[in-house]
C-alpha positions as CSV (number, residue, x, y, z in Angstrom):
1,X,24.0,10.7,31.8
2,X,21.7,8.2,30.7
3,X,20.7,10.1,26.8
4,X,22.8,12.4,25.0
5,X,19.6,13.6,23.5
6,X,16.8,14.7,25.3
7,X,13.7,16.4,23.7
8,X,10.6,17.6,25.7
9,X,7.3,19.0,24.9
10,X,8.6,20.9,21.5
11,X,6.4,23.4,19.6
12,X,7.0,24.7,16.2
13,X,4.2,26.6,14.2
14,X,4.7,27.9,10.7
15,X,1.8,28.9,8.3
16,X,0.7,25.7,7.4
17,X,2.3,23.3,9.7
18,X,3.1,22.9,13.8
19,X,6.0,20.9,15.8
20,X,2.7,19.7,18.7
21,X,4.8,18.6,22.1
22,X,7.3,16.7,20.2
23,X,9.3,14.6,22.5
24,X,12.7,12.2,21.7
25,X,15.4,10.4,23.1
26,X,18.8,9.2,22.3
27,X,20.2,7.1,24.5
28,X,23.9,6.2,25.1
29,X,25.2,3.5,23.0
30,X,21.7,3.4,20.8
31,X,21.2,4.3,17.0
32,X,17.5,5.8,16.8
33,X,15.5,5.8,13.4
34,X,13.5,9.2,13.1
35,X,10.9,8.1,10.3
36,X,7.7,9.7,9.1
37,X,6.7,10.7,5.8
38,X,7.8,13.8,3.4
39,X,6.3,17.5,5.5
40,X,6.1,15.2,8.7
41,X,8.2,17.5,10.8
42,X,11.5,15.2,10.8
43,X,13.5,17.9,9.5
44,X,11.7,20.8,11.2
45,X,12.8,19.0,14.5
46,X,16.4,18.5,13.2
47,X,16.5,22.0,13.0
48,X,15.5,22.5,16.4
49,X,17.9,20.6,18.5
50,X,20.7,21.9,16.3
51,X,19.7,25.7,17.0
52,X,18.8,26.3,13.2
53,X,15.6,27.4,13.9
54,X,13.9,28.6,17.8
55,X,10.9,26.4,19.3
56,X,8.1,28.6,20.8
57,X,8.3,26.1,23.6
58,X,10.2,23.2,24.6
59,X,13.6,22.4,26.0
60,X,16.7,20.5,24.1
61,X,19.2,19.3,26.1
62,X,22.6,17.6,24.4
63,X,24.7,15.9,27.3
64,X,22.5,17.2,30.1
65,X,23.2,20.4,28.9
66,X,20.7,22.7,27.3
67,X,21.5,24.2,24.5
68,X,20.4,27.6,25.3
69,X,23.1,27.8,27.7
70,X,26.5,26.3,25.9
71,X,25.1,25.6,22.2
72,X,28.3,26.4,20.9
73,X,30.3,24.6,23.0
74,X,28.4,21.4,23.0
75,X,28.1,21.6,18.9
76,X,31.7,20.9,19.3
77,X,30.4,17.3,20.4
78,X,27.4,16.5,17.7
79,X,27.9,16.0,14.3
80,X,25.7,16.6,12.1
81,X,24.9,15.7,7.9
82,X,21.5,17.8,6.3
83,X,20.8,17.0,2.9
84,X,21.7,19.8,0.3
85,X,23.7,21.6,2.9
86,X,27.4,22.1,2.2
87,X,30.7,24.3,1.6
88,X,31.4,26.2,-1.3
89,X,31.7,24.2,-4.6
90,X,35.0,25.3,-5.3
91,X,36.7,24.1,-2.5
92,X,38.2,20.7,-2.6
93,X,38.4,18.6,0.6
94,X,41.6,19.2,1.3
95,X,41.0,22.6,1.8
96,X,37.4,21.8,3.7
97,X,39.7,20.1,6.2
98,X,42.2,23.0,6.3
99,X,38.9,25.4,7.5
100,X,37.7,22.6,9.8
101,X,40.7,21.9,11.5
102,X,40.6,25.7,13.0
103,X,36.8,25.2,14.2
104,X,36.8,21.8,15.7
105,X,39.0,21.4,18.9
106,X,39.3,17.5,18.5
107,X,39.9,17.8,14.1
108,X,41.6,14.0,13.7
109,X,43.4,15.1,10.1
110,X,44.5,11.4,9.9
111,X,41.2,9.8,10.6
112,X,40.0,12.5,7.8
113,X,42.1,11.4,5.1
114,X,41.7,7.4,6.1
115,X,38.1,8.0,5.0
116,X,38.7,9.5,1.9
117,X,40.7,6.5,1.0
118,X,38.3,4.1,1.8
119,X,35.4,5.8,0.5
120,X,37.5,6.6,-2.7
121,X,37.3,10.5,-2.9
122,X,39.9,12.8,-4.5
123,X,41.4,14.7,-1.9
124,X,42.0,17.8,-4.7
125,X,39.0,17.9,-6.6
126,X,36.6,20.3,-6.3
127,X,33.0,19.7,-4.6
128,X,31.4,20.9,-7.8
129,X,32.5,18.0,-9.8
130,X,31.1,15.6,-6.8
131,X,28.2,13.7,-7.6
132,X,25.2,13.6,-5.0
133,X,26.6,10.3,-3.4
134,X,29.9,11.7,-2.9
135,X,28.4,14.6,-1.3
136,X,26.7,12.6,1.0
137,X,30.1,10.4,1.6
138,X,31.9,13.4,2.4
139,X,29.1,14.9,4.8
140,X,29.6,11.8,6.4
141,X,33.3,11.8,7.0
142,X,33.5,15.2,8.3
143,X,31.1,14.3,10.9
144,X,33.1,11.0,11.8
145,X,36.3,13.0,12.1
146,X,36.0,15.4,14.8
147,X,35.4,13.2,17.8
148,X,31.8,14.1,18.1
149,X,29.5,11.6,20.4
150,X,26.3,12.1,18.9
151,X,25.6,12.2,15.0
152,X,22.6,13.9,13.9
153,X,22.5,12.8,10.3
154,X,19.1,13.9,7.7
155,X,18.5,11.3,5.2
156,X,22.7,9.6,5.2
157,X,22.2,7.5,2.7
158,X,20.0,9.7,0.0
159,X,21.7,8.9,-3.7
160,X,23.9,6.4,-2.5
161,X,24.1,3.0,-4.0
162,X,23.6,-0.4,-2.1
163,X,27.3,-1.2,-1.4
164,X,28.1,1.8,-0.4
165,X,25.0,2.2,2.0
166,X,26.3,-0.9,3.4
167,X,29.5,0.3,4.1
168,X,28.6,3.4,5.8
169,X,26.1,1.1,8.3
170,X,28.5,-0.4,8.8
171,X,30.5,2.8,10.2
172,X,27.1,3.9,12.2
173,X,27.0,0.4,13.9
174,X,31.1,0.5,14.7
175,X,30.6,4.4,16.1
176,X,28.2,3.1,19.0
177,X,30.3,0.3,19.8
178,X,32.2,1.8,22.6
179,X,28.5,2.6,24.9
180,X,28.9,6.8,25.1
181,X,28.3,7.3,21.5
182,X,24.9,8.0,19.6
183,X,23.3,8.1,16.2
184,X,19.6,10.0,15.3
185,X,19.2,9.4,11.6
186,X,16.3,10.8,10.1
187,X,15.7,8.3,6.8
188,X,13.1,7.3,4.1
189,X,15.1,4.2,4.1
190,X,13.6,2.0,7.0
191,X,15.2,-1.2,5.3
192,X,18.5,0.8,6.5
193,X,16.9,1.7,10.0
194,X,15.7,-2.2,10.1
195,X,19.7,-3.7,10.1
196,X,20.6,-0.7,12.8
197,X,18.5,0.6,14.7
198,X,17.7,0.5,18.1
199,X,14.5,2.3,18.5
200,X,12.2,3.6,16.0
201,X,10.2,7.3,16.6
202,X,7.7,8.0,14.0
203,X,5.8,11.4,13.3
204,X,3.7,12.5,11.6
205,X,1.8,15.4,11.2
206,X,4.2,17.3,13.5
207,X,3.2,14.8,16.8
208,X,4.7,11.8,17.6
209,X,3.2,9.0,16.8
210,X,5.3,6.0,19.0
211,X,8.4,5.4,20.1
212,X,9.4,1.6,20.6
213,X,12.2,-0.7,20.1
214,X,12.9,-1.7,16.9
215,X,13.3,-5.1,17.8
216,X,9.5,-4.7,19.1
217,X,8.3,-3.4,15.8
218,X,9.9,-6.2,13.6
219,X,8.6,-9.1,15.9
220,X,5.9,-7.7,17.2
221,X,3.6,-6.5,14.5
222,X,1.7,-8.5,12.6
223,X,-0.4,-8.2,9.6
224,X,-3.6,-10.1,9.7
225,X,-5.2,-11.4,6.2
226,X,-8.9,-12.5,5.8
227,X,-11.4,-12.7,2.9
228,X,-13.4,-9.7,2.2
229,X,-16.7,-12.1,4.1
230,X,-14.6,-12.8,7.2
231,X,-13.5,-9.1,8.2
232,X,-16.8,-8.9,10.7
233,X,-15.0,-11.8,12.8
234,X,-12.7,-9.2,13.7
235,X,-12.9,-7.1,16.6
236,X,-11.7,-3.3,15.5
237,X,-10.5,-2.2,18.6
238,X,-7.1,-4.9,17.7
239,X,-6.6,-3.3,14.7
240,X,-4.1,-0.3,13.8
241,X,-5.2,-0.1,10.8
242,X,-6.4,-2.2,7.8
243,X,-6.9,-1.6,3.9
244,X,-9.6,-3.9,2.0
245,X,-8.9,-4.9,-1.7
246,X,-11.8,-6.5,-3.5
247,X,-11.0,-10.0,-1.8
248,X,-8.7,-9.3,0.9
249,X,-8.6,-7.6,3.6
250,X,-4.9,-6.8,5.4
251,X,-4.9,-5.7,9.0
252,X,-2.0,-4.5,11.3
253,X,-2.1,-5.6,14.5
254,X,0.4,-5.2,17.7
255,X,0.7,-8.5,19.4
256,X,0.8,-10.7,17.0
257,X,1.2,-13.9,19.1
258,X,-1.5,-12.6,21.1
259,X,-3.4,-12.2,17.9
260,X,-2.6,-15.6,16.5
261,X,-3.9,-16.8,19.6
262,X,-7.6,-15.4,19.4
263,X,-7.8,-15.7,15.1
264,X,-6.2,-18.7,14.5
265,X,-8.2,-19.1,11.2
266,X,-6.6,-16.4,9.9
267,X,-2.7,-15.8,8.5
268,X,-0.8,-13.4,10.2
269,X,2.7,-12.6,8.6
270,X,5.5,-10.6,9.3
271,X,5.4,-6.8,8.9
272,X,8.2,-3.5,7.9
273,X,8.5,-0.7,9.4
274,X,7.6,0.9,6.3
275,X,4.2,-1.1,6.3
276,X,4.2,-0.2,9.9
277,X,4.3,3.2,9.4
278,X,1.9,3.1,6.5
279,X,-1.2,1.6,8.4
280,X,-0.7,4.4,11.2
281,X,-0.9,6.9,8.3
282,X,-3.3,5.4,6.8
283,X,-5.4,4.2,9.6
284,X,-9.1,2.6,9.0
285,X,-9.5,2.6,5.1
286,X,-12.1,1.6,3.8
């Protein structure tokens, strides 16, 4: 088993959007960024793969599996963490884990309360006095304590604060460690996705866009400068995208060696993912 995710050819159609032939991957041992902006389809896809919501077309397989066949079964092995979803606000949890430990086979009650320590959460207060960070945190250490291998988390780190973001990377980065383990974590924050990430899907629109390493995003890309007189030099078919301001003119190009190479007038500097993702968006604009 080479992913523990496998997407093909998914279709979705609502209303006023469509899932078009989305495909995805999560490989063993890989943490993979699902980016793209608000209505994209990240969440609409989320919803697929954890049987939320039925595809007109496509097939989802978790461990080789399809999840038409064992979906139950095999949820035993995912975890997963939606923004705004969660247990009655009454409960405290203590009493989350007492439910929990009947529906998950492998429930680790000691790895449970470990978390709550570290992540300093009262063990008997209720969920309605829990701010929207410790929601989150909790989320989290429910899906770290039942010995799933693959975390499907939507937007993780939402309302969290810097240190604590960094803490639970951390935990993302020490869950893959071991090779049979896997992380696809839909996120608004690609600085987060651009310390752990292994690859990077983007959609938008309900497509996919690209799928690459992250690695080959951050050194990559490039993003080409010139004066508002020099942008005929170019050649259009290099560029992504580009955006002209009254006396520059900023460019995103793929090879950026390559680029360097054949405009070496002209700066080329490093690029985000999030200015990545913007210039696809975006595209030619004038």
């Amino acid at each position: 088993m080479e992913h523990l995710l496998e997407v093909k050819d998914l279709c979705k159609t609502y209303h006023t959007f469509s899932l078009k032939h989305v495909n995805l991957t999560v490989p063993k041992g890989s943490i993979v960024g699902f980016i793209g902006e608000n209505g994209a389809g990240k969440t609409t896809t989320i919803k697929a793969i954890i049987g939320a919501i039925k595809p007109e077309q496509g097939d989802i397989q978790l461990f080789d599996q399809s999840i038409d066949n064992k979906s139950e079964k095999l949820k035993q092995d995912i975890g997963v963490v939606m923004e705004g979803s969660f247990f009655y606000d009454d409960f405290t949890p203590k009493q989350i884990a007492h439910v929990l430990s009947g529906v998950y086979a492998h429930w680790d009650q000691e790895k449970f309360d470990a978390y709550l320590k570290k992540f300093k959460l009262p063990a008997t207060k209720p969920i309605k006095e829990f701010s929207k960070g410790m929601r989150m945190k909790l989320s989290l250490i429910i899906a770290f304590s039942h010995d799933a291998k693959l975390l499907i988390l939507d937007e993780p780190t939402s309302g969290l604060d810097p240190i604590v973001r960094n803490e639970i990377l951390e935990e993302f980065l020490a869950f893959i460690q071991d090779e049979n383990h896997g992380i696809l974590i839909s996120s608004h924050i690609t600085t987060d996705l651009e310390k752990i990430a292994d690859y990077i899907t983007f959609i938008h629109n309900g497509e996919i866009v690209f799928t690459e390493e992250k690695d080959n995003l951050i050194y990559n890309y490039g993003l080409l400068k010139c004066g508002a007189s020099e942008f005929d030099q170019l050649d259009v078919t290099d560029l992504i995208g580009y955006r002209k301001g009254q006396f520059q003119i900023e460019a995103l190009v793929k090879n950026k060696a390559q680029m360097k190479k054949k405009y070496p007038d002209f700066l080329i500097d490093a690029v985000s993912i999030e200015e990545i993702m913007l210039f696809h968006v975006r595209g030619m604009n004038e």
